[in-house]
C-alpha positions in Angstrom: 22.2 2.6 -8.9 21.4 5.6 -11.2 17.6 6.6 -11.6 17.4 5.1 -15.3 18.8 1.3 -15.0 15.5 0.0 -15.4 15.6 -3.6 -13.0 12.5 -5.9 -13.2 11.7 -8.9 -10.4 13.6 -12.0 -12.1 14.9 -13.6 -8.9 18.1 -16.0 -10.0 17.1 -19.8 -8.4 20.2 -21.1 -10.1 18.6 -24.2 -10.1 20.1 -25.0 -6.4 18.3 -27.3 -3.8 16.4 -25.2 -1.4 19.2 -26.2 1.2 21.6 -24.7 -0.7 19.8 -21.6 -0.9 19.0 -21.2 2.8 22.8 -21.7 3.6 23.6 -18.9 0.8 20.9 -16.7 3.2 22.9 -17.6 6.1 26.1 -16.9 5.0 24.6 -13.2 4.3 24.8 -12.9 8.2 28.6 -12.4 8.0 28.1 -9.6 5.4 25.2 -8.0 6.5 24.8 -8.7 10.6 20.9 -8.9 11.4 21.5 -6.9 13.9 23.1 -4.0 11.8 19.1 -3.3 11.1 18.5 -1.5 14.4 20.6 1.5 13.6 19.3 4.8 12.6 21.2 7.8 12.4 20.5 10.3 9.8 23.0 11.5 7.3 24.8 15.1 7.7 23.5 15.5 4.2 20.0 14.1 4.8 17.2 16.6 2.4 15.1 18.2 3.7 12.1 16.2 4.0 9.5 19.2 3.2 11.6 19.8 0.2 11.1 16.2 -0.9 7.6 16.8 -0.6 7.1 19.6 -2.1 8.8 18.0 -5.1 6.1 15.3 -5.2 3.9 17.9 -6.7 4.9 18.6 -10.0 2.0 16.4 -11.7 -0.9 16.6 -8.7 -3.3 19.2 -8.4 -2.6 22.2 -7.2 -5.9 23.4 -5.5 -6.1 19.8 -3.6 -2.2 20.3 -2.0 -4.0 21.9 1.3 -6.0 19.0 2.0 -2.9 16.9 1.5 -1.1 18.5 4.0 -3.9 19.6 6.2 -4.6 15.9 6.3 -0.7 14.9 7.3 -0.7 18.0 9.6 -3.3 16.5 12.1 -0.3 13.6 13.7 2.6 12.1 12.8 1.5 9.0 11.8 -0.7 11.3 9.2 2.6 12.3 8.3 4.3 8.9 8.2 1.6 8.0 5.7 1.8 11.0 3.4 6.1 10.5 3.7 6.8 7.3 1.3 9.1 9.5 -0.5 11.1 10.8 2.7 11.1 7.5 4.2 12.3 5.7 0.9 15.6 8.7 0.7 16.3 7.0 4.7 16.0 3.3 3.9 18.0 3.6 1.3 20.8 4.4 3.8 20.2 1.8 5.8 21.2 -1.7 5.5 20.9 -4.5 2.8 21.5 -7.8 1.8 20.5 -7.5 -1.6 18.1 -9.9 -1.8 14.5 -8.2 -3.5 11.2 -8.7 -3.7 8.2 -7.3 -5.5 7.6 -4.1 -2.7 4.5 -2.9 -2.3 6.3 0.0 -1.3 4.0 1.9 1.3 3.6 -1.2 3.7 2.2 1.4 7.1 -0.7 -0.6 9.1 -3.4 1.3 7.6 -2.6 -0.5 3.8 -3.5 -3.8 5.1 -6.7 -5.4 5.2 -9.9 -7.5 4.6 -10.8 -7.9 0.9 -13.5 -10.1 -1.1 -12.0 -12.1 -3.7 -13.6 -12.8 -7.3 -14.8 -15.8 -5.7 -16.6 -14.1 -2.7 -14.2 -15.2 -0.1 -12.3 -12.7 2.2 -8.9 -13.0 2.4 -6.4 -10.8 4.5 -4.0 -9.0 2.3 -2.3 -5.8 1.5 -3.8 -3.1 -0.1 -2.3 0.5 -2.0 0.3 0.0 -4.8 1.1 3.2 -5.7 4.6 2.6 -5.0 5.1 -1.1 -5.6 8.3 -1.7 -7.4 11.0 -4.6 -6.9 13.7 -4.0 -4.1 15.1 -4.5 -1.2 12.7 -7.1 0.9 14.0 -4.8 4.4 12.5 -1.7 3.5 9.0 -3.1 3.3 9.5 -4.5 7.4 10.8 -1.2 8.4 8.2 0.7 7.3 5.8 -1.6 8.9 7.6 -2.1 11.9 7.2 2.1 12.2 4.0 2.2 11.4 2.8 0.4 14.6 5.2 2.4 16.9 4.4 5.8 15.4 0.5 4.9 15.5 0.9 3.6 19.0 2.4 6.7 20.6 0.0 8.8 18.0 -2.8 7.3 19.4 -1.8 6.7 23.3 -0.8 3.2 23.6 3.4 4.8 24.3 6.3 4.0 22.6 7.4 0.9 24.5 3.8 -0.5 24.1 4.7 0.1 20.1 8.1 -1.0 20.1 5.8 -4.3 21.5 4.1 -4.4 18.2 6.6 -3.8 15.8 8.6 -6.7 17.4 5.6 -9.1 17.3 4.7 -8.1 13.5 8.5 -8.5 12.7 8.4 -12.2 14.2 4.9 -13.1 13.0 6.6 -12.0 9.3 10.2 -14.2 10.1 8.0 -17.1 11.4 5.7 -17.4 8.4 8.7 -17.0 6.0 10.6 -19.9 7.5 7.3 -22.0 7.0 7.1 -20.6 3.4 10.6 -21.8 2.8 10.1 -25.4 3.0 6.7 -25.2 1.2 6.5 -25.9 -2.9 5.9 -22.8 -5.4 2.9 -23.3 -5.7 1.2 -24.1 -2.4 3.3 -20.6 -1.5 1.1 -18.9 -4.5 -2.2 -20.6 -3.6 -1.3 -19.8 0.6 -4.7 -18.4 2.0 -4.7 -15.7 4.8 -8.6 -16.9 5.4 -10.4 -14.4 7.9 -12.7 -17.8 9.2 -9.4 -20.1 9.7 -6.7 -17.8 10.5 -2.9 -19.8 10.5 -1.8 -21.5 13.4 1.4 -18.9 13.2 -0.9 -16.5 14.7 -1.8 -15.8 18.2 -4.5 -15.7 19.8 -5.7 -11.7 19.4 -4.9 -11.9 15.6 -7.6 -14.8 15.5 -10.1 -12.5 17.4 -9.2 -9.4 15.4 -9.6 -11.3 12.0 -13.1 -12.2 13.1 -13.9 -8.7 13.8 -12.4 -7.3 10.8 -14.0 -10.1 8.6 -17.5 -9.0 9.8 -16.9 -5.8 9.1 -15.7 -6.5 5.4 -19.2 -7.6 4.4 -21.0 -4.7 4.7 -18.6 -2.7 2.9 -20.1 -4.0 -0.7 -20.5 -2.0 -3.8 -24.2 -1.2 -3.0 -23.3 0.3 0.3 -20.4 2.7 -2.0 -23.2 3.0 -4.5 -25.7 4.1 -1.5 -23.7 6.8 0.1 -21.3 8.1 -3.4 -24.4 8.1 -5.5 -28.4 10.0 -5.9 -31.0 10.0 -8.3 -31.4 13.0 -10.0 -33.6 14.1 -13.1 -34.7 10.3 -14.1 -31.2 9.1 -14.0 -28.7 8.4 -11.3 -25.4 11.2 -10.5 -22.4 10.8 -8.2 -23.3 12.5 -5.6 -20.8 16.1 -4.6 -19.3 16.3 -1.3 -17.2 19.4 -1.7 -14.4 19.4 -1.9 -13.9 15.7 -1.5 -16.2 14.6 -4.4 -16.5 17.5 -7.3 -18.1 17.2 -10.3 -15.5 19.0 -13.0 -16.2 22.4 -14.0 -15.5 21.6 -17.5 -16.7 19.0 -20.5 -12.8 18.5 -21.3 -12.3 16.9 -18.0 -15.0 14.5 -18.2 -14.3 14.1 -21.5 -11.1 12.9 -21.2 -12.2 10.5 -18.6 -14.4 8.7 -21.4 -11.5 8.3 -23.6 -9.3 6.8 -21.0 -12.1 4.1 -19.9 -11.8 3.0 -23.9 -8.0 2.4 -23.9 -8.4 1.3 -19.8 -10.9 -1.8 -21.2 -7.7 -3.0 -23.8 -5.3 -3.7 -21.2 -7.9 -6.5 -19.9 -8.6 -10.0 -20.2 -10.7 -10.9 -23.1 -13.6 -12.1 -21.3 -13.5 -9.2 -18.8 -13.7 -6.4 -21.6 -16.7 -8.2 -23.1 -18.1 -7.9 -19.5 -17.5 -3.9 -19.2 -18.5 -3.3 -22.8 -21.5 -3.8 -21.3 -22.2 -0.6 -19.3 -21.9 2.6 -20.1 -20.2 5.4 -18.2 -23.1 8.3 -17.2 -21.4 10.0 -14.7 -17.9 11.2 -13.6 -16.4 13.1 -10.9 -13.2 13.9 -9.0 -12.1 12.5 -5.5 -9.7 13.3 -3.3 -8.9 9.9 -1.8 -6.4 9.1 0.8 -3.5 11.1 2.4 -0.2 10.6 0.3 -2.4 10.7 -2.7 -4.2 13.7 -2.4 -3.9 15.9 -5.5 -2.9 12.7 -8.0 -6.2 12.9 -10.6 -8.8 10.5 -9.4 -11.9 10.1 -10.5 -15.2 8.2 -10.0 -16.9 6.7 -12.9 -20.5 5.8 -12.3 -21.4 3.2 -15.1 -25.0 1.6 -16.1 -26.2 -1.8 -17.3 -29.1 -2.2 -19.1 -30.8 0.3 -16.9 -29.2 3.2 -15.2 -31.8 2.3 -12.3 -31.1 -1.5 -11.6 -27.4 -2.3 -13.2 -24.7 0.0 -11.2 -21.4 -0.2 -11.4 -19.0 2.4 -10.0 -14.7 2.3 -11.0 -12.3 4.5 -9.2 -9.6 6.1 -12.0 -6.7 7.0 -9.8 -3.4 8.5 -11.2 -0.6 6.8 -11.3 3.2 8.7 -10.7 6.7 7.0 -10.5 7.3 5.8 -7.5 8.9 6.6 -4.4 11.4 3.9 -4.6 12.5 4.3 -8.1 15.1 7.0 -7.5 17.0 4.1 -5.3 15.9 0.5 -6.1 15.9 1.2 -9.9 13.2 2.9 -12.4 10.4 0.6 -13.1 10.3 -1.9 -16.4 7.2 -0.9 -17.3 6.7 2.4 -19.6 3.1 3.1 -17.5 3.2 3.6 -14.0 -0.6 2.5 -14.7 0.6 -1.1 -15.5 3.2 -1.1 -12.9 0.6 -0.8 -10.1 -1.7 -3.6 -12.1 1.7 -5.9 -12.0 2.8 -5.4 -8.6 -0.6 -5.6 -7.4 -1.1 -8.7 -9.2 2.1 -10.0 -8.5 1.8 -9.5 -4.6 -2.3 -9.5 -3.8 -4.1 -13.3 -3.2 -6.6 -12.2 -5.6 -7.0 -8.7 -7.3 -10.2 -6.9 -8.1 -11.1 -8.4 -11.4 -11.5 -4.7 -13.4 -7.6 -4.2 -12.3 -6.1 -2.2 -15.7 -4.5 0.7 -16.6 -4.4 3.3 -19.5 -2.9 7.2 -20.2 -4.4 10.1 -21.5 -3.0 13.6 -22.1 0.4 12.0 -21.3 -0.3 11.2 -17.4 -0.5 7.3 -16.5 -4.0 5.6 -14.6 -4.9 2.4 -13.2 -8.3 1.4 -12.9 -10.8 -0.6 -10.5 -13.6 -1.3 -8.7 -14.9 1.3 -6.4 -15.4 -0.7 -2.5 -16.4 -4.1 -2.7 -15.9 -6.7 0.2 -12.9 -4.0 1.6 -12.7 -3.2 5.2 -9.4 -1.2 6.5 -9.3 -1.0 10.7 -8.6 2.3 12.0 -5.5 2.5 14.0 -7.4 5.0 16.4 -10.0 2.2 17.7 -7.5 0.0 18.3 -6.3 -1.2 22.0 -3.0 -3.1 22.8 -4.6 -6.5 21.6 -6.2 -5.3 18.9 -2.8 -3.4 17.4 -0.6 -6.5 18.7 -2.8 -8.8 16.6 -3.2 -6.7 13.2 0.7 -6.4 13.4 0.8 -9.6 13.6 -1.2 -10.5 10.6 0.2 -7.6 8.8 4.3 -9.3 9.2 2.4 -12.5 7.9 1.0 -10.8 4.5 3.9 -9.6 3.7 5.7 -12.2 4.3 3.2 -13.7 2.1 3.9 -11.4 -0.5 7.6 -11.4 -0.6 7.7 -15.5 -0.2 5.5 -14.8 -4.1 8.4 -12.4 -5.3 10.9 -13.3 -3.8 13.6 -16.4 -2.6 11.7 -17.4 0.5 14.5 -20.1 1.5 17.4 -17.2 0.9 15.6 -14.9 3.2 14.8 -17.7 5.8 18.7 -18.5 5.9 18.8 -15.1 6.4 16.1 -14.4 9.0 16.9 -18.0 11.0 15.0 -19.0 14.0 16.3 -16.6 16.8 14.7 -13.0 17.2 17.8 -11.1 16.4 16.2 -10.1 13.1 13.0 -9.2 15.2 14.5 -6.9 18.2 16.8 -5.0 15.3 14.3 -4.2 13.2 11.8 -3.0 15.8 15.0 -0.9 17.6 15.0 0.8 14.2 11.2 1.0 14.1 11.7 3.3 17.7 14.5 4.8 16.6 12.7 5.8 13.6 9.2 7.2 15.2 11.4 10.0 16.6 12.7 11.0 12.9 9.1 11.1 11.9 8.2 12.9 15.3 10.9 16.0 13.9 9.8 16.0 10.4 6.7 16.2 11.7 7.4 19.6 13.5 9.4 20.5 10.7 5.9 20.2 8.7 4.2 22.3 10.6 6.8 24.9 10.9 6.6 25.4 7.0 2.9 25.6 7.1 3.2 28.2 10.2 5.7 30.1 8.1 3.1 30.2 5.1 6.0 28.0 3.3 2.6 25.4 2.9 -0.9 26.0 2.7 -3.0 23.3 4.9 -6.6 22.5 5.4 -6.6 19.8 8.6 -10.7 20.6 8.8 -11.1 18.6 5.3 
């Protein structure tokens, strides 16, 4: 498919019974074997996956690169989360039934997690859609399914102990999509991933990870952002600097521009949501480096103010928005602004998005918007034991199950998926096939950064 067929998410239902549609996923068997998934062999032709990367920086910041790849220097599962784009060039070798679904497109372990919802429950769900775009259902399990064995012999649970995971993650997402094949539309929109009364699909250390996790999620409010991010200074309060992480800009035109983006930001949202933000004020910006494959995108902090700029606090995160990873082999996105297509996908795929979700552009680049840290609480791979990384894969394969049933046909891709674990031991035989591609472009990363090819910092 060239890079500029545009191809939106407008899955064909034909108006078939749901029977008919799961045989249609089961005759895909016979075209596509489930088992073909476990293969991995890269292509004589395969690029260069530091010259993909490198390529990824025509619109970041240049100063921040080093922290980018200082950060993906420290392991290989820092550089399986920095890699979308190298990872995307390999699934899109591998293969496909050519059934889609709304990706978020950078599924790794780390992107999933406990989140408040507007109406202050927590729900389990994905998080990061930088790359969200529609396409092929598979890669979104793969990368999943890598994530756990990479972390696994990153952080010393082995490979076999990871191929483990992966295979329970794949099964806990096959499960939950058969169940979301016989379910209506809508009960599949409204389906809860509820922290306090975790599904019966999961076992029993996803139930006592969940707990953890959801306690966890409620100190991780806006006022404890505000509390650490932000200082009173000269009557008024000022995002605090944490060089280089958190800088304010060195110029008026940066910050500038900032307040010019928040004004076209507040038209892409609801109504009674703009009327809410036209409230505050913004009295303070700064830049911030956040995460590992985004370092050097813009991103900002806006601190805003109520009626006071002592009692009314509000703080958004501004974050850059490039094409995505996928677009060069599932299609370019429909939407003009990669802003909006993060807002869609997110919306699309999330339970219940942060209710300042929108987007805008300014000087030409694209931006979503939203809430800085509110009821959000991401484990860390490197706390976790065999139970604990068993039980978040499992509740991972169940999100995005979750998110695909949303976008996608979930009675095609049960027919498809079936009963047995065929699906489940190909895709986590790919998974460890996979971990030892990311092990050697690993190496090859820090061979470019030994040959002065790439300047790291791995001490930010």
């Amino acid at each position: 498919m060239g890079s500029t067929e545009r191809r939106g998410l407008r899955p064909s239902f034909d108006h078939l019974t749901r029977a008919e549609r799961y045989r249609q996923g089961k005759l895909l068997r016979r075209k596509v074997p489930r088992s073909s998934h476990a293969s991995w062999e890269p292509p004589r032709d395969r690029p260069d996956p530091v010259a993909l990367l490198e390529k990824t920086n025509a619109s970041r910041v240049r100063s921040l690169l080093p922290i980018r790849y200082g950060r993906m220097a420290l392991s290989p599962y820092g550089f399986l989360r920095g890699s979308a784009v190298v990872m995307a060039q390999d699934l899109a070798t591998t293969a496909q039934t050519g059934l889609r679904a709304q990706l978020g497109g950078d599924a790794h372990l780390s992107n999933f997690g406990i989140f408040g919802t507007p109406e202050r429950n927590e729900v389990f769900d994905l998080n990061d859609f930088d790359e969200t775009l529609p396409g092929p259902w598979e890669w979104d399990v793969k990368r999943l399914a890598t994530s756990l064995v990479v972390a696994a012999r990153r952080f010393g649970l082995g490979r076999a102990l990871g191929r483990r995971a992966a295979l329970r993650a794949v099964r806990s997402y096959r499960e939950a999509m058969n169940s979301y094949a016989s379910q209506p539309y809508l009960d599949i929109w409204y389906s809860h991933l509820d922290p306090a009364r975790v599904s019966p699909l999961m076992g029993r250390p996803a139930r006592r990870v969940v707990a953890r996790y959801a306690q966890r999620a409620l100190g991780r409010t806006a006022l404890h952002a505000f509390v650490r991010l932000v200082h009173r200074q000269g009557g008024s309060y000022r995002v605090r600097d944490q060089p280089p992480l958190i800088v304010h800009y060195p110029n008026a035109e940066e910050e500038s521009l900032s307040h010019r983006l928040f004004e076209r930001y507040l038209t892409t949202l609801p109504e009674e949501r703009r009327m809410l933000l036209e409230r505050y004020r913004v009295v303070d910006v700064a830049q911030k480096v956040v995460g590992v494959g985004s370092v050097g995108t813009r991103c900002s902090i806006l601190l805003l103010a109520g009626d006071t700029d002592t009692d009314d606090p509000l703080l958004l995160q501004v974050k850059q928005s490039l094409p995505s990873a996928l677009e060069p082999h599932a299609g370019a996105s429909a939407y003009p602004n990669h802003g909006e297509r993060v807002v869609v996908g997110q919306h699309l795929i999330q339970e219940a998005s942060d209710i300042f979700l929108g987007w805008g552009s300014v000087r030409g680049e694209d931006f979503y918007v939203r809430q800085l840290r509110d009821w959000k609480y991401f484990p860390d791979p490197r706390a976790m034991g065999p139970k604990e990384l068993f039980g978040h894969g499992e509740l991972c394969g169940a999100a995005l199950a979750r998110a695909h049933a949303r976008t996608g046909d979930p009675a095609r891709l049960s027919g498809y998926l079936g009963t047995k674990s065929t699906f489940d031991q190909a895709v986590a035989a790919f998974a460890d096939a996979y971990s030892d591609q990311t092990q050697r472009d690993y190496v090859e990363l820090l061979s470019a950064i030994k040959k002065g090819r790439l300047e790291a910092r791995p001490d930010v």
